[in-house]
N, C-alpha and C positions, 0 to 999 in steps of 0.2 A: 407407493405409500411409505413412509417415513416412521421406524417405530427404533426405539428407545429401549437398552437397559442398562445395565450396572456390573464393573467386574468388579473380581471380589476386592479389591481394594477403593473401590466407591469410585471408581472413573468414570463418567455418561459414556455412551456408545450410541452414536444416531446408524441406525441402517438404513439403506435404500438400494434394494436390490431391483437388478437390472439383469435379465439373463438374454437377450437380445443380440452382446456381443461377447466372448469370452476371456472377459478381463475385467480385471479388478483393482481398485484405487482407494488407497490406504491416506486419511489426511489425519493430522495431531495438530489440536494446537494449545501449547501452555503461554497463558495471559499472564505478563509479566506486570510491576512497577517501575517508575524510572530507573534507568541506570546507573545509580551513582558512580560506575566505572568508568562510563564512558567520558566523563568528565573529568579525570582524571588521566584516562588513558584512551582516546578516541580512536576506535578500530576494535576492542579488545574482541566486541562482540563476533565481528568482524572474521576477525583470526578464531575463532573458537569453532565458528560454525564451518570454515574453511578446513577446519584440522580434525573434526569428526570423524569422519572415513578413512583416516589415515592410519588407522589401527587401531583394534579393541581389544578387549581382553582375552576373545577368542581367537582374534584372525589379524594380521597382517596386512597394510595397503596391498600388499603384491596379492595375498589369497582375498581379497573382497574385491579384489576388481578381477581376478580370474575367473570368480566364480560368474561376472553378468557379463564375462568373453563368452559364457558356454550358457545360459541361461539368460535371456532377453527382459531385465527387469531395468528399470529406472530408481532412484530414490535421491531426493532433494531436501534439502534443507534452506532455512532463513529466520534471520531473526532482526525486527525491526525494532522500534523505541519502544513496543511495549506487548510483544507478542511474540512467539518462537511457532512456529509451522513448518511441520514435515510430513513430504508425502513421502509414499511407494507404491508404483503405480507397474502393472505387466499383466501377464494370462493368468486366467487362475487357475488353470493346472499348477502353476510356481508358487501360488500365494503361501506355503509354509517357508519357501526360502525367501519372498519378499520378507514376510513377518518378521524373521530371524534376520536378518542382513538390520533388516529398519530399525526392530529394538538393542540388535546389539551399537549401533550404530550411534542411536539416540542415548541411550541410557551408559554403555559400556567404553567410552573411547580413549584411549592412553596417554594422546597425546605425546608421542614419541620426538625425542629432540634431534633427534633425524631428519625427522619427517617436516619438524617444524624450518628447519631450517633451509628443506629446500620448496618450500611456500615463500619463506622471506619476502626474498629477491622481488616476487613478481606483486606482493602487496605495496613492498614502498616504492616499486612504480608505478602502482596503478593511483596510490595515493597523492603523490606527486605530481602526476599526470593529469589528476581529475579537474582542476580549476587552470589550467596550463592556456586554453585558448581565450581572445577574447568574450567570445560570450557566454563561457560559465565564468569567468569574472564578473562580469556583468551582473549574471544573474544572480551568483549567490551575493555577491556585496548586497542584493533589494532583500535576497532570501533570509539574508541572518540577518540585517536588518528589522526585517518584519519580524522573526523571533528572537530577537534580542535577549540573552538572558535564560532562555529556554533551550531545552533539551533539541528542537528539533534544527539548533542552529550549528549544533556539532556536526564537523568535517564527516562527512555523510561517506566518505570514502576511506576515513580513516587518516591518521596523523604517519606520518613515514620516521618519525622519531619511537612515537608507539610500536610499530612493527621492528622497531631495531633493537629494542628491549624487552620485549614481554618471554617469559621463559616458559617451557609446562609448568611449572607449579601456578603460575598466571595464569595459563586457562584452565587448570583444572578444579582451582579456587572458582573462578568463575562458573563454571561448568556447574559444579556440585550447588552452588547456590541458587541458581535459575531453574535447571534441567529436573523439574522434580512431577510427582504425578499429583500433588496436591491440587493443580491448578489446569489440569489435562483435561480435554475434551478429545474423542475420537469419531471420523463417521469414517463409514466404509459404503463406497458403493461399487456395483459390479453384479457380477454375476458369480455370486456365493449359495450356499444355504445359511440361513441366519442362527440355526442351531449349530452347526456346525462352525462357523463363523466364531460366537463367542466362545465358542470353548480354546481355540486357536489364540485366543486373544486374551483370556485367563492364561494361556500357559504363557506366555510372553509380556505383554503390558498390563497384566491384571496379577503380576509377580512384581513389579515395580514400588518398594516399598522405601523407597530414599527420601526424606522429610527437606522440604525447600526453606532455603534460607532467606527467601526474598524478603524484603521488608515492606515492602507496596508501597513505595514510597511514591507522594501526591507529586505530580507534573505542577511546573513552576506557569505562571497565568500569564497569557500572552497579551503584553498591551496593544492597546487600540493604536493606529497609527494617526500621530498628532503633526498637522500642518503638510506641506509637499517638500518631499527631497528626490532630486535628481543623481543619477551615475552615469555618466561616460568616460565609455571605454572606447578611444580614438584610437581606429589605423588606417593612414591616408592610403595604404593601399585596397582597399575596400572600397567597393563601388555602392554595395546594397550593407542592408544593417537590419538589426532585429531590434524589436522595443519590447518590452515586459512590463505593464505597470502592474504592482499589486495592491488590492483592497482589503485594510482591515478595520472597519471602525470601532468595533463591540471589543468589549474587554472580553478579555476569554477567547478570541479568537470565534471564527464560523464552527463550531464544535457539532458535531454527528446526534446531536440530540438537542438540538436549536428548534424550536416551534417553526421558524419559517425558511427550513431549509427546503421543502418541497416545491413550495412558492417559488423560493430563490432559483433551485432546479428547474424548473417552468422557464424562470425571467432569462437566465443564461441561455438558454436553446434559443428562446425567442431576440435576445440581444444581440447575441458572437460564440454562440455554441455551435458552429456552421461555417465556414466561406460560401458554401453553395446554397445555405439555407438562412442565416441568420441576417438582421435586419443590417449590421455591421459589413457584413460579408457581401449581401446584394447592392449597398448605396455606398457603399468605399472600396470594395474590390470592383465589382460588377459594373455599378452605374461611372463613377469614377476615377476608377482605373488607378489608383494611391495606393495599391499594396499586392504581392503576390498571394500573401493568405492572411485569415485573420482567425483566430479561437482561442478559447476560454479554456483556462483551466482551474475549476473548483475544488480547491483543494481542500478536502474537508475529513478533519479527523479527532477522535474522543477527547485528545485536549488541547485541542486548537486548530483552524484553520484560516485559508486567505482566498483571494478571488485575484486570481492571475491575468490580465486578457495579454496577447500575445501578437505582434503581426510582422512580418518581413515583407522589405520593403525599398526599394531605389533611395540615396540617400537624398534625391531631391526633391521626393515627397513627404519628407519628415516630417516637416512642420504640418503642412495639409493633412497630414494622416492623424498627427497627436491631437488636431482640434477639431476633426470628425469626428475620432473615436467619444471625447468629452463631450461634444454636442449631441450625439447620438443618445449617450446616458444621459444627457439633461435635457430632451427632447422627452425622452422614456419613462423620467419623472415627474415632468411636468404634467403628458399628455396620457399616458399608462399605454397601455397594450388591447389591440381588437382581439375581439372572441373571437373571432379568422384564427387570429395569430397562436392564440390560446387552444384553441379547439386542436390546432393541430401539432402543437409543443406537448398538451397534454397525449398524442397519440403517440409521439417517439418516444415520450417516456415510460408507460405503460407497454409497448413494444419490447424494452430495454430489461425491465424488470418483472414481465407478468408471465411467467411459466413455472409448472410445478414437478413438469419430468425432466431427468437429466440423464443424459447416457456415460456410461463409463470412462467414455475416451474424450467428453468435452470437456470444457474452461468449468473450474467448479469453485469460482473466486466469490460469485454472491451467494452460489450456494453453501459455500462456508460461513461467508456471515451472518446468512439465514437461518440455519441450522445449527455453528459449531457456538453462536455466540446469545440462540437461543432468540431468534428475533424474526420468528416464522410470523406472527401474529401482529408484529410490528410492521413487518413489510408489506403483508396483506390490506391492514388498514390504510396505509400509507400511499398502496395504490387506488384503493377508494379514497382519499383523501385525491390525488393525485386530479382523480375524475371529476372532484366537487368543488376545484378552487375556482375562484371567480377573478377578473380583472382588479378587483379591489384587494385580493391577497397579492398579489405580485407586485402590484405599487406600494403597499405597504413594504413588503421586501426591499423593494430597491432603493426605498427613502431610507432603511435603516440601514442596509448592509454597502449602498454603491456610493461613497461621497466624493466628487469632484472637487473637493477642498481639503482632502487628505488620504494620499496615496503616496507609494516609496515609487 
């Protein structure tokens, strides 16, 4: 059971105590606005979340990694286009040195020009390195294409001119402006006592009293993709090749609070959410032998997303494969989907998302979103939705979100 309170500086607190295994798993996460930094300086995010650990105002990279030589705890960090999330995860015999490690860590970090500079080296290669083969060329040329203009089309790995510049006073500008409790959510699950629990957690992130400078700033609107464009990326040494189309036609991108995203969820299982299962994957892998694999990737997020389908493949099925895959979709809009098909799309998904217990040491990424972002009663419904759709919600789906007449 899932119960809720407040430390003294007004932060939620979800618990869910599990005493079954003897550990415990500490998640935070503050909900950010765009970045206006990253637009300016792409990575900065990047470099800040990388240089956390590296010293705080109590302790030294050399004494916080001493201390989990001799003490067996984890603690992670991440921060994407619109959200910051940190766990600490270990036994809970240690949960007051998790606590203390994770807030000084999160709230406290120095940003040491030391420290920063021997991170450098290995960010502007990895930056560098990240679009280096043909097929993340490939891919991202469809990718920032499709967001053109918007935040999620920024070098996702980071600019390598960025990392040659940025100094502490750069991340800690950064740092102080995001990293605040104004906008913090925490759950804890494990094997605690929950009295004891928040008192551990007043004295630590319920002392967090730093005012966030964020400005919330609104994400830029993703256009619909108008008309068909192609990219190749030729290397005659290459026997086999990958293809990526992606679908976007609604303005605003497939956004995480679209009315027919469950449908859509549905249509994808049932179309190329599969090689072993989807209708894609049985009559172009299976019956006709034109690709090693094929699957979807629905990429769907708060301010925008796309409809990926993906397939590798001999290059001298290429052509045969690119006018399966569009007849299969204009097969599926014409003619919609059996209740067979449905019947049993709606089971994987309902499979994927219908559980209410979670143990300390599993995956706890939808329980995050279910919980940290206050959306228990959304997902609930969603899977009774899930149970009620009919073949006429999926075809509507697919006429509006899959158009064969505009794709990157």
């Amino acid at each position: 059971m899932v119960t809720t309170a407040k430390l003294k500086n007004g932060v939620p607190v979800y618990f869910l105590e599990n005493h079954e295994y003897p550990t415990i798993l500490l998640i935070g996460y503050i909900e950010t606005g765009r970045l206006e930094e990253e637009n300016l300086h792409p990575g900065i995010r990047q470099m800040t979340v990388g240089m956390l650990s590296r010293g705080t105002a109590k302790r030294t990279y050399e004494e916080l990694i001493e201390e989990r030589s001799f003490i067996p705890y984890q603690i992670d960090i991440s921060q994407s286009w619109n959200k910051i999330i940190f766990q600490g995860y270990g036994l809970s015999k240690d949960v007051d040195k998790i606590l203390q490690a994770n807030f000084e860590i999160v709230t406290q970090p120095t940003f040491p020009e030391s420290e920063i500079e021997k991170v450098r080296p290995s960010l502007i290669k990895t930056a560098k390195e990240y679009k280096e083969t043909d097929r993340m060329k490939a891919f991202y040329a469809m990718f920032e294409k499709v967001f053109e203009e918007h935040q999620y089309a920024l070098p996702y790995a980071g600019d390598p001119e960025t990392y040659r510049i940025l100094t502490s006073a750069d991340l800690k500008k950064f740092h102080a402006k995001y990293y605040a409790p104004d906008n913090l959510k925490l759950l804890v699950v494990g094997d605690f006592n929950r009295k004891e629990m928040l008192s551990r957690l007043n004295a630590t992130y319920g002392s967090w009293k730093h005012k966030s400078r964020d400005k919330h700033l609104p994400f830029q609107t993703v256009k619909p993709i108008q008309g068909k464009t192609v990219y190749v990326f030729s290397n005659q040494g290459y026997k086999q090749c990958r293809v990526d189309i992606a679908f976007c036609p609604v303005e605003g991108g497939i956004k995480t609070d679209n009315p027919d995203i469950e449908a859509l969820k549905l249509l994808e299982s049932i179309l190329c959410g599969s090689s072993l299962t989807s209708r894609m994957g049985k009559e172009l892998r299976d019956k006709q032998g034109l690709s090693y694999s094929i699957k979807s990737n629905l990429w769907i997020r708060d301010h925008g997303g796309y409809w990926n389908i993906r397939t590798e493949l001999d290059q001298a099925n290429l052509s045969k494969m690119i006018h399966g895959i569009f007849a299969e979709i204009e097969k599926v809009q014409k003619e919609g989907v059996t209740d067979e098909e449905l019947e049993k799309a709606q089971a994987r998904r309902i499979a994927t998302v219908s559980y209410t217990h979670l143990r300390a040491h599993e995956t706890v990424l939808d329980l995050v979103c279910r919980l940290l972002l206050e959306k228990k009663k959304k997902h609930t419904h969603s899977i009774q939705n899930t149970k009620t759709y009919t073949t006429k919600n999926t075809q509507h789906s697919q006429h509006l979100l899959l158009h064969t007449t505009t794709f990157e």
